[in-house]
Kinemage of the C-alpha trace (Angstrom):
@kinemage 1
@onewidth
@group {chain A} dominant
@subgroup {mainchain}
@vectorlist {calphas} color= white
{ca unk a 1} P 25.627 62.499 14.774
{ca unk a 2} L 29.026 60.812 14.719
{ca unk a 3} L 29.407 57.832 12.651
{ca unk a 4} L 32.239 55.090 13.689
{ca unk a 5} L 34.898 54.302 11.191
{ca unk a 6} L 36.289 50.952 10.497
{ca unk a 7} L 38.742 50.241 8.014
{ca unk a 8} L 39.355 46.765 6.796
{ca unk a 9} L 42.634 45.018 6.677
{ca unk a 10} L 42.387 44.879 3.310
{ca unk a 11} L 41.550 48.897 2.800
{ca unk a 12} L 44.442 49.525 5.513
{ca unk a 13} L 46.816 47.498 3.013
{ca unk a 14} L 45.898 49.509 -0.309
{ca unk a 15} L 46.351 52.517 1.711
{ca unk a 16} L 49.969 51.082 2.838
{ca unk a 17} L 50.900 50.128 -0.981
{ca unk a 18} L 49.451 53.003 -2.678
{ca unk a 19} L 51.802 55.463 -0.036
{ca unk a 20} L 54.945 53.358 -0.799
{ca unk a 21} L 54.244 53.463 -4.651
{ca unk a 22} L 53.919 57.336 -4.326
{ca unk a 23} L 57.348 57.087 -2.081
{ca unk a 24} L 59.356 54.514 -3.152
{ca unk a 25} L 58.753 53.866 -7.020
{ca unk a 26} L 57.579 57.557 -8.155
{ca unk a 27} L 59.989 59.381 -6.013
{ca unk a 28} L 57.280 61.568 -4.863
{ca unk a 29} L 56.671 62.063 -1.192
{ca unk a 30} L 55.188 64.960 -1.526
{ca unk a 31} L 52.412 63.050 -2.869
{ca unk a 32} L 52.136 60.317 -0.720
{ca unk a 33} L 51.907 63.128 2.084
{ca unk a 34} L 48.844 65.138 0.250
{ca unk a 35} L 47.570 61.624 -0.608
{ca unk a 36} L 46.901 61.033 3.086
{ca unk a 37} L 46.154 64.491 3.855
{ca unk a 38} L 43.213 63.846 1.507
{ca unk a 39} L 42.231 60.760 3.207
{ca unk a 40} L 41.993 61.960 6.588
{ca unk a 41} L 39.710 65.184 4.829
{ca unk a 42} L 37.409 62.098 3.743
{ca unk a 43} L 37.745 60.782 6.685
{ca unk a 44} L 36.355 63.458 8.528
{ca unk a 45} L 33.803 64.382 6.529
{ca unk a 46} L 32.335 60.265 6.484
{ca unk a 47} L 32.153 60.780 10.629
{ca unk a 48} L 29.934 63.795 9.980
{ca unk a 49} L 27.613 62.695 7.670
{ca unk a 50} L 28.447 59.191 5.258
{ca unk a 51} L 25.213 59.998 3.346
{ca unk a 52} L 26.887 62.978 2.011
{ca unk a 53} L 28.539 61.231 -0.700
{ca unk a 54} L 27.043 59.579 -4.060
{ca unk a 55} L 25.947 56.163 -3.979
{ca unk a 56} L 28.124 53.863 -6.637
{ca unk a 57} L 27.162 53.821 -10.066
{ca unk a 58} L 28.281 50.152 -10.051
{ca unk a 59} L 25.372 48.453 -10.135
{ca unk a 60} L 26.391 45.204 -8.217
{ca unk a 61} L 28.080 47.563 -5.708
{ca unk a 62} L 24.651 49.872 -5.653
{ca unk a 63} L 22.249 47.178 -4.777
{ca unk a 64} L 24.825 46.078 -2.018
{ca unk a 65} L 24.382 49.809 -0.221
{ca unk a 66} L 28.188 50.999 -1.653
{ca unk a 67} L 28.923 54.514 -1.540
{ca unk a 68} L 32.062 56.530 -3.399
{ca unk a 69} L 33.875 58.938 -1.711
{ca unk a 70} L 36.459 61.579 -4.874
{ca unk a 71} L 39.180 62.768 -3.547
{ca unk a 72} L 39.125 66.503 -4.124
{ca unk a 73} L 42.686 66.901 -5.641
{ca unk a 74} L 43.399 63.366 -6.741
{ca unk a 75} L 42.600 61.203 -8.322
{ca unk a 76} L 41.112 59.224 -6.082
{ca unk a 77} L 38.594 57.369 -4.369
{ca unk a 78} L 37.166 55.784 -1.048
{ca unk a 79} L 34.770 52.754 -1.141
{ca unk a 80} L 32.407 52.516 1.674
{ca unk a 81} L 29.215 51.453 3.184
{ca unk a 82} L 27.124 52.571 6.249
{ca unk a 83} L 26.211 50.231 8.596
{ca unk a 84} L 23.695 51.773 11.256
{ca unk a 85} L 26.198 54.228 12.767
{ca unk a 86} L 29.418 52.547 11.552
{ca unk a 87} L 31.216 53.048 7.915
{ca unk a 88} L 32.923 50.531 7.005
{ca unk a 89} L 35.789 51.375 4.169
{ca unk a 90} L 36.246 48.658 1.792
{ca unk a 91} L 38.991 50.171 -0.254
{ca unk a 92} L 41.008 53.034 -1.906
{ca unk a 93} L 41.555 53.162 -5.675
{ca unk a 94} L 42.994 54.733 -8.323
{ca unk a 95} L 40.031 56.363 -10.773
{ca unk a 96} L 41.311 54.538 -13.601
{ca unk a 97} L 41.111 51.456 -11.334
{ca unk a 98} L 38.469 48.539 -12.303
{ca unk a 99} L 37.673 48.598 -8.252
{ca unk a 100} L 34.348 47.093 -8.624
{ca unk a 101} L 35.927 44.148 -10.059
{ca unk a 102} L 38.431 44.040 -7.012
{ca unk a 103} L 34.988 44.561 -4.575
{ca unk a 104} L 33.239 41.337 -5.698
């Protein structure tokens, strides 16, 4: 069962920053490449099966059907919900990032 993936203007513009910080500020493109390579592995794996990741241990963000995608070799982390056969991601952050207070 394929699942359709949407990603919000807002997720689509932390992805944008979060590449240029890697580029531009740490010097690091490198990064920014694995960064993405990353992404598109979590990508993948959410249009297979969305369920296959841990609900949030936010609570707010819990009751509201969030789920948390790790990054395997980053640190970090993809925000989503599932909508009948659509996942919608809300949001990439940091795991030192408050991101549920950005969510609310």
């Amino acid at each position: 069962m394929a699942y359709n993936l949407i990603i919000t203007e807002r997720a689509d513009g932390m992805i944008d920053r979060l590449t240029a910080y890697l580029v531009n500020h740490l010097k690091n493109p490198d990064a920014a490449s694995h960064f993405l390579d990353e992404l598109d592995s979590i990508y993948s794996r959410l249009e297979d099966n969305p369920y296959q990741f841990t609900e949030s241990k936010d609570e707010y963000l819990f009751l509201r059907g969030y789920r948390d995608a790790l990054f395997e070799k980053m640190k970090y982390h993809v925000i989503f919900r599932v909508d009948e056969q659509s996942v919608y991601i809300l949001g990439v952050f940091h795991t030192l990032e408050d991101y549920a207070s950005k969510l609310y």
